[in-house]
N, C-alpha and C positions, 0 to 999 in steps of 0.2 A: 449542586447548582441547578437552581430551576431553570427549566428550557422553552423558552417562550414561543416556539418555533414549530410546528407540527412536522412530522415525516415528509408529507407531502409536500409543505413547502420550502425545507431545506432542497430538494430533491431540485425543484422548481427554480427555485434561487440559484442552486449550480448549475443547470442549464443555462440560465439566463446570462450567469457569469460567464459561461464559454464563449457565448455569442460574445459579449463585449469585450471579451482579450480579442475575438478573432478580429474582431472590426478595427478591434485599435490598433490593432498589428495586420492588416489586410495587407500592408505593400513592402512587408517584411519577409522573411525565409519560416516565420514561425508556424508550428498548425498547432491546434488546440484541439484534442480529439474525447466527445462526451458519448458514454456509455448509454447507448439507446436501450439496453435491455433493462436499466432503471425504469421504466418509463411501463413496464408490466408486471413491477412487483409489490405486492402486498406487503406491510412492514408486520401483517400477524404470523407472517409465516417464514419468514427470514430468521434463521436460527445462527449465522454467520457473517461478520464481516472480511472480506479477503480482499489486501492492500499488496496491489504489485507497483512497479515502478513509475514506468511510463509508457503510452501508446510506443509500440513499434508499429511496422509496414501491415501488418495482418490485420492492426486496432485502426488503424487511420482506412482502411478501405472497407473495414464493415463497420465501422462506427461501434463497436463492440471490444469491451476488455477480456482480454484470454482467450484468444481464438483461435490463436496458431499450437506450438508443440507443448508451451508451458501452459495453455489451455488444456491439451488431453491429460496431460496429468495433475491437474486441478481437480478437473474431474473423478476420475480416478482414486484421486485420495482423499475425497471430499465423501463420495461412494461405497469406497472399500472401506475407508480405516474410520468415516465419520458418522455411517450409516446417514446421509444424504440422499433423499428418495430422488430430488430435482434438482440437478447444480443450480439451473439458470432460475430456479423461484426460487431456492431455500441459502443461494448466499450472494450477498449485496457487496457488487464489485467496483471496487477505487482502482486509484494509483496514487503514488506519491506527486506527480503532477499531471495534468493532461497534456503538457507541451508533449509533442510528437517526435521521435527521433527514431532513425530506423536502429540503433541499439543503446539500449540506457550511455555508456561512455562518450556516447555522440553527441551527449546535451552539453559539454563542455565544452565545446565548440561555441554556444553561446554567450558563455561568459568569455571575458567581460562585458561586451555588447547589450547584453539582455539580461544585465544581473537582476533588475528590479523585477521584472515579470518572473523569474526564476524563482527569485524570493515569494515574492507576493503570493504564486500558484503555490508552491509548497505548504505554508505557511495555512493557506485557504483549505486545503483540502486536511491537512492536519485538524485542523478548528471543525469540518464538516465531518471527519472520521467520528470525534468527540461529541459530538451532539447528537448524532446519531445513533453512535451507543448507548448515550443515557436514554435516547426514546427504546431502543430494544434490547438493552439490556444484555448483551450478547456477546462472544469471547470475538474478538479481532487478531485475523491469523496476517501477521507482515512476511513478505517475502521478501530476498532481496537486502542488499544493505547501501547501494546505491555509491558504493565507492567508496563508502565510510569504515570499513573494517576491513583491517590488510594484518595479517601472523597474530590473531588472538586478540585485538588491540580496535578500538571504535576511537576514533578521531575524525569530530565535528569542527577540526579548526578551517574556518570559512572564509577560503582565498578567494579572490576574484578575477583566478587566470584560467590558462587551460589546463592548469592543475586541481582544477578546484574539485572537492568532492562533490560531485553532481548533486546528490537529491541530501546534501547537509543541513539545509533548512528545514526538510521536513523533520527530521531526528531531532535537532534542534528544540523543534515547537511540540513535540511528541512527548519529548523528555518533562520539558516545562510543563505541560500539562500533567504527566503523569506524576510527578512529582508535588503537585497541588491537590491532585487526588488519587487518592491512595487505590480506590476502587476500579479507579478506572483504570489505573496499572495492574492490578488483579486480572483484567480481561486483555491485556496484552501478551501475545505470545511472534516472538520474532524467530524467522529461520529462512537458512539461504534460498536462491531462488528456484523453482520449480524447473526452468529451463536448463539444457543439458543433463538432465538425471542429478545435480547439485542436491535436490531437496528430498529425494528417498537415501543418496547415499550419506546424507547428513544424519539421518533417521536410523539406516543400520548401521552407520558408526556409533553409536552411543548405545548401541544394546551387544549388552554379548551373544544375548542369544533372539534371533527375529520373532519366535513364536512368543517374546516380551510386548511388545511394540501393540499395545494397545490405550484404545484413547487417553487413560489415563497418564500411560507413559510420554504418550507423543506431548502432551502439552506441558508435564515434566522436562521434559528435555527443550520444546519453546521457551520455558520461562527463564535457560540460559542466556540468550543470546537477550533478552529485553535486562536479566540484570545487570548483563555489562554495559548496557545501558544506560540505566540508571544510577549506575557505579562511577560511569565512565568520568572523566576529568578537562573539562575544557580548554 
């Protein structure tokens, strides 16, 4: 798929999108929170995309993604296991939306009220993950399953209560896409989320022995959770 769109200005675009969800929702409970350290990175040197969920309390007061405890060990394993000289230059930080909540299950709260902006943002930032990639060509590490995978099992069925799988739009429009291109599925690799120590002990559960657990392996073990994904059954 040619991409009409330069790095810069997809980057540009989604700022500009955050401003206009926040305006249109200024007299709502919503906040819409944009990752200002996009704003000093070179796309020649960004060797990573890394997709968390959404702003919590730490993201919405420095206007920055991964700041708090799932931030150090982002770092961390971005460093140790990725050979990562810079986290904040050499990997290009999302979420699955920028709506703000102080913990991902708190976005349910918005539905049904706010289904459409829920959708909308998910959906948006899925489509900017994907464009992005093809300009840099680069593996995207997802964190997180955003409510959608409970005993072995990823279930995208998209209620609109306070049941609802919070971030099921984004998988949704992830799947679709990957599923249209083969490639860009190749460069997805899905695993639980960084926060509470979930995502190193997701890491030595699947090796028997830890001194295994190198890059090669680690994105072996990523490519489980995206193909039940792709498996998965609507």
């Amino acid at each position: 798929m040619q991409n009409e769109k330069s790095f810069e200005e997809l980057l540009s675009e989604f700022k500009e999108q955050i401003k206009e969800w926040t305006n249109q929702y200024r007299e709502t409970n919503l906040k819409f929170v944009y990752n200002q350290n996009l704003d000093r990175l070179e796309n020649n040197e960004i060797k990573y995309i890394l997709v968390g969920d959404n702003p919590g309390e730490n993201e919405l007061n420095q206007n920055k993604y991964f700041v708090g405890e799932a931030g150090l060990i982002a770092k961390w394993f971005f460093k140790s296991e990725l050979n990562i000289t810079s986290f904040e230059d050499e990997v290009l930080i999302l979420n699955k939306t920028p709506i703000h909540s102080k913990t991902t299950n708190d976005l349910n709260d918005f539905y049904p009220e706010y289904l459409e902006v829920m959708m909308e943002s998910q959906k948006y930032m899925a489509n900017l993950i994907y464009k992005l990639q093809k300009i840099l060509e680069c593996r995207i590490i997802i964190v997180g399953s955003g409510g959608c995978r409970n005993s072995g099992f990823w279930d995208f069925q998209a209620q609109t209560n306070k049941n609802q799988k919070s971030l099921a739009f984004f998988y949704l429009e992830i799947k679709s896409l990957a599923q249209n291109d083969r490639d860009f599925a190749g460069k997805l690799f899905n695993f639980p989320h960084f926060s509470v120590m979930q995502f190193p002990r997701y890491l030595v559960n699947n090796v028997e022995n830890v001194e295994e657990l190198n890059e090669n392996k680690i994105f072996e073990i990523g490519e489980n959770y995206t193909n039940e994904i792709l498996s998965s059954v609507l």
